[in-house]
C-alpha positions in Angstrom: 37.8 17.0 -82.1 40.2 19.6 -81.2 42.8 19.7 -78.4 41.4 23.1 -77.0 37.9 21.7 -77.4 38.6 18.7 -75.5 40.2 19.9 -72.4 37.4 22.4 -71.8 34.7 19.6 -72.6 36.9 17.4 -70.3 37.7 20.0 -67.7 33.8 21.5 -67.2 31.5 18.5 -68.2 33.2 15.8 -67.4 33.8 12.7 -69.6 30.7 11.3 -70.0 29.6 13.5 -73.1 32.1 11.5 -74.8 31.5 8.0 -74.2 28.9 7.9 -77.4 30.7 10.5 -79.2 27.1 12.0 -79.7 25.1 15.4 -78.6 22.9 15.9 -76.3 19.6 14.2 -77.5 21.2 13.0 -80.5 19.3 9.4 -81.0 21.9 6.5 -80.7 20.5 4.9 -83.8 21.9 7.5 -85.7 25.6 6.5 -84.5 26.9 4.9 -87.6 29.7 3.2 -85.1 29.2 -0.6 -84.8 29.6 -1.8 -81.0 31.0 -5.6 -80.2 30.7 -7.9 -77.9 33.5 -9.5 -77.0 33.1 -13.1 -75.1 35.8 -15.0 -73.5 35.0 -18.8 -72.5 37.4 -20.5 -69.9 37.3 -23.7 -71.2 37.3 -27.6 -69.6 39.7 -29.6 -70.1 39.2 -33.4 -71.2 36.2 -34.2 -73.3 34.2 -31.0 -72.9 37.1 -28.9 -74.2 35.8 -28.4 -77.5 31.9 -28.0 -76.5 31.7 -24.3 -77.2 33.5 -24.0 -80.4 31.2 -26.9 -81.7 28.7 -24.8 -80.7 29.4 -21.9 -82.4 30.6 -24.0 -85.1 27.0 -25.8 -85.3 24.7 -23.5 -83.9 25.3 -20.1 -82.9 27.1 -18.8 -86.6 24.3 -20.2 -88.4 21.7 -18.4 -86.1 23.4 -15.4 -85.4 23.6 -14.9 -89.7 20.0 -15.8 -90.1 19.2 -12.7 -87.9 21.2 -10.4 -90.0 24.8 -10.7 -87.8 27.8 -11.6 -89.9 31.8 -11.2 -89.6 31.4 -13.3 -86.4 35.3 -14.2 -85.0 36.0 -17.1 -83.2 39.8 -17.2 -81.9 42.3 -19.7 -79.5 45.1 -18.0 -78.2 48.5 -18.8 -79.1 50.2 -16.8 -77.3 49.2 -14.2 -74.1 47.1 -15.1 -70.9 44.8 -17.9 -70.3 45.5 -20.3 -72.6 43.0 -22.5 -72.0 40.2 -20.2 -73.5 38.2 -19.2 -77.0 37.3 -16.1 -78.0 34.4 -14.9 -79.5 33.8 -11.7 -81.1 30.1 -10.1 -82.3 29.7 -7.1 -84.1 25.9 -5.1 -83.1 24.7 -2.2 -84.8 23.8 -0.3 -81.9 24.2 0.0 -78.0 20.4 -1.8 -77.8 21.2 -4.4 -80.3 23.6 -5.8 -78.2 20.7 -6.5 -75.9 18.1 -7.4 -78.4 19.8 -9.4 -80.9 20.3 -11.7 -77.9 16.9 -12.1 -77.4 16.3 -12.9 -81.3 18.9 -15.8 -80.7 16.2 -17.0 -77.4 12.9 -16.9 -79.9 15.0 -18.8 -82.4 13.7 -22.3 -82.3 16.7 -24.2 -84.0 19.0 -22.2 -82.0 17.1 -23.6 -78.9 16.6 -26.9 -80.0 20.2 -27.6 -81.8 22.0 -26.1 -78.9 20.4 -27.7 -76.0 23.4 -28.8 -74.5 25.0 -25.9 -74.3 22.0 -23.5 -73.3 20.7 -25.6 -71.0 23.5 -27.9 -69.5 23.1 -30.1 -66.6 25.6 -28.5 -63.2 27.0 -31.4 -63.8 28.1 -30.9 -67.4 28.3 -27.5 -68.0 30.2 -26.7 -71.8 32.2 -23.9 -69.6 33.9 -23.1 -66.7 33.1 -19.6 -66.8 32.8 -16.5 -69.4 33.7 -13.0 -69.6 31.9 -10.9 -71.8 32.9 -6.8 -72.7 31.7 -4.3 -75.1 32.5 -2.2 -76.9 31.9 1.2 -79.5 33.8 1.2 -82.0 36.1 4.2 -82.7 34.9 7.2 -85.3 38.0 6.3 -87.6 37.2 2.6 -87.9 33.5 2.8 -86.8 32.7 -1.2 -88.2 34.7 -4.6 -88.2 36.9 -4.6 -91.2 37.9 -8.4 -92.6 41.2 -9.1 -94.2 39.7 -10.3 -97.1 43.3 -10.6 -98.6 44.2 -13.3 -95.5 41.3 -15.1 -95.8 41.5 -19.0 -96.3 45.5 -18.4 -94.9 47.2 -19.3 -92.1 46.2 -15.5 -90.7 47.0 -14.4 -86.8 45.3 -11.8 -85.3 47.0 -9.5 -82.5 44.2 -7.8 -79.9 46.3 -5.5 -77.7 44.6 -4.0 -74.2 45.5 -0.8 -73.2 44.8 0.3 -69.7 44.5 3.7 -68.9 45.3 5.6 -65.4 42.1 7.9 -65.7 38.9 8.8 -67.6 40.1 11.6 -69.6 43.6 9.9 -70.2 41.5 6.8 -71.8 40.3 9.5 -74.0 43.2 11.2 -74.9 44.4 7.7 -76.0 41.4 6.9 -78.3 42.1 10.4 -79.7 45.1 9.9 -80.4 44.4 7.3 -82.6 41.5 8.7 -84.6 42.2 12.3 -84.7 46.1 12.1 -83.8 46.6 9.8 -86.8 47.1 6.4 -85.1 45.5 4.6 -86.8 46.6 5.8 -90.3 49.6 5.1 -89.4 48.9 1.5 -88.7 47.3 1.6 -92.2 50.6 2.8 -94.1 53.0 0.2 -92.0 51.4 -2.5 -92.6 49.4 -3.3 -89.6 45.6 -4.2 -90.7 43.2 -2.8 -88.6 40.3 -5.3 -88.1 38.7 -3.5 -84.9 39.5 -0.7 -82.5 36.6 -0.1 -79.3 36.5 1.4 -76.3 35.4 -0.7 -73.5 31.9 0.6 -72.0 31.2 -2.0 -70.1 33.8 -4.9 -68.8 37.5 -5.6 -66.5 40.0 -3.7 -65.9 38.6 -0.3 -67.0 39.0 2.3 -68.2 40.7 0.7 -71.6 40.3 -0.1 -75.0 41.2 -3.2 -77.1 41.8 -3.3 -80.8 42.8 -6.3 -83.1 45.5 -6.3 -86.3 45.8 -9.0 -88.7 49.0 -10.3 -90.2 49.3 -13.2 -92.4 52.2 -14.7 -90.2 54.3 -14.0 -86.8 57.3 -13.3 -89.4 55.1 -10.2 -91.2 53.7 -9.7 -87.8 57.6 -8.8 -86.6 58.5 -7.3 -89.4 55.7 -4.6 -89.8 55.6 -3.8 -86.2 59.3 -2.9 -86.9 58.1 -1.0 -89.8 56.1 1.6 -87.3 58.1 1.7 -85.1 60.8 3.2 -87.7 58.2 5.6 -88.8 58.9 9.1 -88.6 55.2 9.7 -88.4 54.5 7.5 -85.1 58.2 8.7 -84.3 56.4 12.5 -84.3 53.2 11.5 -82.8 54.9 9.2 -79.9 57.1 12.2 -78.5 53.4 14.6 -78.4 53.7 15.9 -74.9 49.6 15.8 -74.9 49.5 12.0 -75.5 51.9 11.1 -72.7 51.4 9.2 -70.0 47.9 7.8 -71.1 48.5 3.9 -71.0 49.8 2.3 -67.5 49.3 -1.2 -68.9 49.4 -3.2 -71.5 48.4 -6.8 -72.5 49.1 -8.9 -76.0 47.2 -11.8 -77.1 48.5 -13.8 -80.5 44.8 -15.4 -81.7 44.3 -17.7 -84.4 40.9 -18.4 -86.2 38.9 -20.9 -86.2 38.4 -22.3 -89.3 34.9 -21.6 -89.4 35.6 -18.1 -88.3 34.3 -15.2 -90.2 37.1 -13.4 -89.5 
């Protein structure tokens, strides 16, 4: 998308022809762009800390990759807010999957039967405290999950980073920035492995957008962030006048898989 074409889109329609990045009457299943649902769990402490990664673990990987889902994530947090939480990440192949592959999961009889008690706990011992769930499209420049395939099996980290924008159309620039601004292929040449970039649809704090980077380490992590920010690329692409001023907060979480994580 142009600049020019983007301002008038943005100045006379509003935003909303952009939040599918698709015409008018364009089907949404022709959207090659995955969309994700990302799921926090706020976690017990004591013996029911562990009850919904052995769910996942047990149950919900298996099921969710006999109905055709793979590259699930499940993540703890090292570092950032809310320690005491997992996350879990689930890629969709379009806006109604999100719904429907849930529904698979609920005609799934093992899936019922092997995860009793977490689908169907008791007040009394629920496997949560509570659980926050956004989603996502992903962006036109990395439109599906990507896996580290060189990490895998390592002691990887991932990095999500939220970015919180002050208004619509400066949420936008900022997701244009890094598709059509280069962003991203900057991250690419430094070092920074993109795994998943999305604008939130639906979720807190909006408008934002999350992505996640893998390293193999907190010392590569370091040293490759150092890496762009000594680009002269993102050096030339930071000091664009357009781009300014489109991220009033932002928020870093340090995850590490699971080891049953498929990411």
């Amino acid at each position: 998308m142009k600049r020019k074409e983007f301002l008038t889109s943005a100045g006379l329609l509003g935003v909303m022809p952009f939040v599918s990045g698709m015409s008018n009457g364009q089907s949404e299943k022709k959207d090659g762009n995955q969309f994700v649902e990302l799921i926090k769990y706020h976690l017990h402490t004591g013996a029911r800390k562990s009850m919904v990664a052995d769910f996942y673990k047990n149950v919900a990987i298996p099921a969710l990759n006999r109905i055709g889902i793979s590259k699930v994530g499940v993540f703890s947090p090292v570092y950032g807010p809310d320690n005491l939480t997992l996350f879990v990440m689930i890629p969709h192949e379009s806006m109604e999957a999100v719904y429907t592959d849930n529904e698979k999961l609920l005609q799934d009889k093992a899936y019922i039967t092997e995860g009793e008690k977490f689908l169907n706990a008791p007040m009394s011992e629920t496997a949560f405290v509570r659980m926050e769930k956004s989603v996502f499209r992903c962006f036109n420049n990395l439109p599906a999950i990507e896996v580290p395939a060189e990490l895998m099996g390592s002691n990887r980290i991932y990095e999500i980073r939220i970015y919180e924008s002050p208004n619509m159309v400066a949420a936008k620039k900022k997701i244009h920035m890094f598709n059509e601004g280069g962003e991203i292929n900057i991250f690419k040449k430094t070092g920074l492995r993109p795994v998943f970039f999305g604008e939130c649809l639906s979720g807190p704090a909006m408008p934002n957008l999350h992505y996640m980077i893998a390293f193999k380490d907190m010392a590569e992590r370091d040293a490759n962030w150092e890496v762009f920010r000594k680009s002269p690329e993102w050096g030339s692409l930071s000091k664009d006048p357009y781009y300014a001023d489109t991220v009033s907060c932002i928020t870093d979480i340090i995850l590490k898989p699971e080891s049953y994580s498929q990411i």
